[in-house]
C-alpha positions as CSV (number, residue, x, y, z in Angstrom):
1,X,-13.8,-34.1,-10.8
2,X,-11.2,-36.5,-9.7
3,X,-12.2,-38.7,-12.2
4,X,-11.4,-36.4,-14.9
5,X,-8.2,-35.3,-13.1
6,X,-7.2,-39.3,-12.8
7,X,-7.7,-39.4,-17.1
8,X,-5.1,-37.3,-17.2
9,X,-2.9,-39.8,-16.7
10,X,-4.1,-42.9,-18.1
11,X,-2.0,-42.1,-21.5
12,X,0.7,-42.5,-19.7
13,X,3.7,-39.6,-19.2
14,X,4.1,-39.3,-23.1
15,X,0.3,-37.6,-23.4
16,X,0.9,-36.0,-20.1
17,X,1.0,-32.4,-21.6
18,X,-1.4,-32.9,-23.9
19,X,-4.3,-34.1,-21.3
20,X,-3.1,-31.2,-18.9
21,X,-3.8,-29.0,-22.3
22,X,-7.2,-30.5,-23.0
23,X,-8.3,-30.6,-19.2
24,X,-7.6,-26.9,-18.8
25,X,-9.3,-25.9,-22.5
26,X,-12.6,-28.0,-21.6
27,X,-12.6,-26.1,-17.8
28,X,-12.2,-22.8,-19.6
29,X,-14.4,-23.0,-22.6
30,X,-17.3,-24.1,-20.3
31,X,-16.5,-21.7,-17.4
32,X,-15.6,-18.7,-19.7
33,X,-18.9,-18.4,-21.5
34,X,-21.4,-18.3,-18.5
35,X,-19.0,-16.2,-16.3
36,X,-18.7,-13.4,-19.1
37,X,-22.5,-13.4,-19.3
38,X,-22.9,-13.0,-16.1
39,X,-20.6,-10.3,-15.7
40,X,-22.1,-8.6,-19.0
41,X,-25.5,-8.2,-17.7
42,X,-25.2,-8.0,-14.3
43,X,-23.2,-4.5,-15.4
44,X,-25.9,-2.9,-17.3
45,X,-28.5,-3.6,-14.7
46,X,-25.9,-2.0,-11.9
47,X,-26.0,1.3,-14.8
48,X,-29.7,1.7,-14.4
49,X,-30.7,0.7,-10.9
50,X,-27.2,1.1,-8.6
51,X,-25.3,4.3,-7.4
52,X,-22.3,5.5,-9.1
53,X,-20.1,4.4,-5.7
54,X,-21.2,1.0,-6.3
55,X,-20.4,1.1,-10.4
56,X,-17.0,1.4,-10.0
57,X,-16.7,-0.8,-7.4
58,X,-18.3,-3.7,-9.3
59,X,-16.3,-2.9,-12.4
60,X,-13.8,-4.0,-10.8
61,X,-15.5,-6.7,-9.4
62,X,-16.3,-7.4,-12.5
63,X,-12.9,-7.3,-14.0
64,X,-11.7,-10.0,-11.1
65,X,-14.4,-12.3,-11.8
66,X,-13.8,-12.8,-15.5
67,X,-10.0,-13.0,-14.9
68,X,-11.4,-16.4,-12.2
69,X,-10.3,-14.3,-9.3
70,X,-13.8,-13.7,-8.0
71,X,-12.7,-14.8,-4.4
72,X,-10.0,-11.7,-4.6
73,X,-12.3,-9.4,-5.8
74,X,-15.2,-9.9,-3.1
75,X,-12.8,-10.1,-0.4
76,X,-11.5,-5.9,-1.9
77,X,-14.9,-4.6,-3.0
78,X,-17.6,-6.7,-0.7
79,X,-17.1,-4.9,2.4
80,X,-14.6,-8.4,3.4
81,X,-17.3,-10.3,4.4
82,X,-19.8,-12.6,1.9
83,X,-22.4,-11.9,4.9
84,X,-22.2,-8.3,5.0
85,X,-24.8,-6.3,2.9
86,X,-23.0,-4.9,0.6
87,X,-25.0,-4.4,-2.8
88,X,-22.2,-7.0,-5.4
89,X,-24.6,-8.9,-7.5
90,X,-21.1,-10.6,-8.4
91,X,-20.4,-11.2,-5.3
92,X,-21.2,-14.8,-5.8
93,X,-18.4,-15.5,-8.0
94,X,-16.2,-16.0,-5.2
95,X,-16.7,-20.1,-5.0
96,X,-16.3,-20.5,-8.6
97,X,-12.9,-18.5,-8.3
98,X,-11.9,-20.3,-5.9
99,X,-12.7,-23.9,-7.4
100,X,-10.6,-22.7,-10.7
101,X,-7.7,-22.0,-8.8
102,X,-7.3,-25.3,-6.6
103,X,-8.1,-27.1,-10.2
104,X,-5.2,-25.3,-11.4
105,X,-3.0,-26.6,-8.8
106,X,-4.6,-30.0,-8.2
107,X,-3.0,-31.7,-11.2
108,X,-0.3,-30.5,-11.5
109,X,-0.2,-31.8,-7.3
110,X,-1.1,-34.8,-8.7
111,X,0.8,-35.7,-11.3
112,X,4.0,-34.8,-9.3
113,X,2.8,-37.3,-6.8
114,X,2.3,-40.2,-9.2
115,X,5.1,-39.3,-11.2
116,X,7.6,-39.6,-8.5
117,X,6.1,-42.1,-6.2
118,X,4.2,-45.4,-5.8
119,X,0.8,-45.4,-5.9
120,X,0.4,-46.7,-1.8
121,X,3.3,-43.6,-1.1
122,X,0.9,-41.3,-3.4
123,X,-2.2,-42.1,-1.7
124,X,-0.5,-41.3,1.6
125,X,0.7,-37.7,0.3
126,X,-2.9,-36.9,-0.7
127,X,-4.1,-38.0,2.9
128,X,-1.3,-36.1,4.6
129,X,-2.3,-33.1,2.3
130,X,-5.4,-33.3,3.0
131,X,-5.2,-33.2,7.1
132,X,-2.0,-30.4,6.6
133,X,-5.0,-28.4,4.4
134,X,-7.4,-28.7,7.5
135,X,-5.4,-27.9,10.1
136,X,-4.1,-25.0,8.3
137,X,-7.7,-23.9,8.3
138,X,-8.2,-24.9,11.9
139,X,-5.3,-22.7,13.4
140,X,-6.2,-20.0,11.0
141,X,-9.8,-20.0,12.5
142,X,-8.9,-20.5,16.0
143,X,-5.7,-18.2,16.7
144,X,-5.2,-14.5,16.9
145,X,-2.5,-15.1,13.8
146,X,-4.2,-13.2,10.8
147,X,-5.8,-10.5,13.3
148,X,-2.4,-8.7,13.4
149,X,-1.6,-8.7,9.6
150,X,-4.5,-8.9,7.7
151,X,-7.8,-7.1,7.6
152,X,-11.0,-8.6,8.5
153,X,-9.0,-12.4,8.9
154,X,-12.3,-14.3,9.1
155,X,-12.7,-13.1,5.2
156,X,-9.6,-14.2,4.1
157,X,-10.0,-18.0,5.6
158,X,-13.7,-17.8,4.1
159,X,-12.4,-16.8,0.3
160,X,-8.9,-18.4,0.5
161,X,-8.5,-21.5,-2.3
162,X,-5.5,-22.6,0.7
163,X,-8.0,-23.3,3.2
164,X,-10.8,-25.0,0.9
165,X,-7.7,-26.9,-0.5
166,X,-9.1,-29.8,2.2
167,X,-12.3,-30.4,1.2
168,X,-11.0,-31.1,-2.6
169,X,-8.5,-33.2,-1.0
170,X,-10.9,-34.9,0.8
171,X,-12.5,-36.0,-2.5
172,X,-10.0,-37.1,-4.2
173,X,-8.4,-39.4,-1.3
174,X,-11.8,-40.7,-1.3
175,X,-11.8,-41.4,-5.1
176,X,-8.4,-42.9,-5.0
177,X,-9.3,-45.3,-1.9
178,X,-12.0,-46.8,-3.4
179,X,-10.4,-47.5,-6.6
């Protein structure tokens, strides 16, 4: 992906806009398609074979998915937890969800960082960003801080587009090192 994200700025700052308009349009209209399906069928079949607790329940699962906030919705209506059994056949939605929204952020990361700074000073921020993203995880995982105001804390690290935000940073300091 950071190959795409990178084309966003080879225009220079003058076609910034415009590349951010296009990136966005290409993610949606080959995301939106295949989501909605998915959420269109997967309804009907809950109709006929589910019980009515679990309709409304993945309505509204339903309604979070196609809005790309799957990772929201299976945290609320999954029982918070992906690993308890919890009859969501869009349950799954959650990584998708959660890729959207750190590619809504990433570029615009981006192009602040290359905007502002040198490339050498960029690549640093990225690294930087990258450790800050896993350690956030880390401390998340391995303290008692979420058990006091959150429920089920070991959901919200595994749905949370902040804690993931490593692994995508990860791949993009690797893109830009070996450039």
């Amino acid at each position: 992906m950071m190959p795409r994200i990178v084309s966003i700025f080879q225009n220079g700052r003058d076609q910034l806009g415009k590349n951010l308009s296009t990136f966005y349009k290409r993610r949606i209209t080959r995301l939106s398609p295949t989501t909605s399906a998915t959420t269109a069928i997967a309804i009907p079949i809950l109709m006929i074979l589910g019980s009515p607790g679990d309709f409304w329940r993945i309505i509204k699962q339903g309604i979070f998915t196609t809005l790309f906030a799957g990772n929201l919705g299976a945290y609320r209506y999954s029982g918070n937890s992906y690993f308890i059994p919890h009859p969501n056949p869009l349950v799954h939605t959650w990584s998708l969800a959660t890729e959207e929204q750190i590619y809504i952020f990433i570029p615009f990361f981006i192009s602040a960082i290359f905007l502002v700074c040198r490339k050498n000073f960029a690549l640093r921020v990225i690294g930087f960003s990258t450790i800050f993203s896993f350690l956030f995880e880390f401390l998340l995982i391995h303290t008692n801080f979420l058990k006091f105001h959150v429920n089920a804390p070991e959901s919200v690290v595994f749905y949370s587009p902040f804690t993931r935000l490593w692994q995508f940073c990860l791949g993009c300091a690797c893109f830009a090192y070996s450039e």
